[in-house]
N, C-alpha and C positions, 0 to 999 in steps of 0.2 A: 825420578832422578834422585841420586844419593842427596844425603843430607851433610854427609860429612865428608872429611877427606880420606879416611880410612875405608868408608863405605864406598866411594868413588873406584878408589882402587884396588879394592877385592869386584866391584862392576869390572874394571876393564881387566884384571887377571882372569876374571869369570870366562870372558869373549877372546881370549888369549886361546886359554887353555881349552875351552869347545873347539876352537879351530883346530887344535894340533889334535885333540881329539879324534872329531871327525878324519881327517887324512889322515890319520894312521887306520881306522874302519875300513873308510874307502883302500886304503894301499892293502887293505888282508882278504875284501870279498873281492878285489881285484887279482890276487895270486891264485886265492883259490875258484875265481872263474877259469884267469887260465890254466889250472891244474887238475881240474876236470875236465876242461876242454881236449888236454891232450891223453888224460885215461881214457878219454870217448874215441878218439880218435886212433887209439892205440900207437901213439908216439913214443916209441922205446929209447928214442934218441935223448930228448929233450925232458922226457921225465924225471929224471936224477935231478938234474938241475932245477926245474920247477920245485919240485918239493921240498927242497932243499931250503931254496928262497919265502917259499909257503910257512915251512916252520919258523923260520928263522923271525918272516914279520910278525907269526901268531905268540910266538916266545915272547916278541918285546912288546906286544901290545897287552899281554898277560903280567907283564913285569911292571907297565907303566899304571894298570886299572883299566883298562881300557877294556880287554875283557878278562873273565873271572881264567883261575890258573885252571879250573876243571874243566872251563869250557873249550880251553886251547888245546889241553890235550887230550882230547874225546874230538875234535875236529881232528888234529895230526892223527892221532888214529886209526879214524876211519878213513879218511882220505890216501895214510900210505899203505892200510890192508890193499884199501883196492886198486892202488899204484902196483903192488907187489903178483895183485891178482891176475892182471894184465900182461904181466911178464909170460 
C-alpha cells in the first residue's frame, strides 16, 4: 500500500486508467474480429461500414497510447487491402 497521499492517488489513477485501457483494446480486437469476419464471409453490404468503424476505434486508440501510431496504421492497411480485395 502507498505510503503517501500523492502515492495513493497516482495507485488509483494507475487502476483508473488500465481499465479504460483495457476497453478500448477490447473495443478494437472486437471491430477487427467482426471485420474479418465479414471479409470471410464476403459481406459487400456491411463492409464499408465495419471498416469505417475499425478505423475509427484503431485511430483513437493510437491517439490515446494505447497502441503505437505505426501499429494502427499497418493494421488499417492490411485489413482494408483486403476489404478492397474482396470487392
Amino acid at each position: 500500500m502507498a505510503n503517501h497521499k500523492s502515492a495513493a492517488k497516482r495507485a488509483r489513477q494507475s487502476i483508473r486508467k488500465t481499465a479504460v485501457n483495457n476497453a478500448r483494446k477490447s473495443t478494437v480486437k472486437t471491430a477487427e474480429k467482426k471485420l474479418v469476419k465479414a471479409i470471410e464471409a464476403k459481406d459487400l453490404k456491411a463492409l464499408p461500414e465495419l471498416l469505417k468503424n475499425f478505423s475509427s476505434q484503431v485511430m483513437k486508440a493510437a491517439k490515446t497510447g494505447v497502441l503505437k501510431k505505426e501499429t494502427a496504421s499497418r493494421k488499417i492497411s492490411r485489413l482494408s487491402t483486403r476489404a478492397s480485395a474482396t470487392k
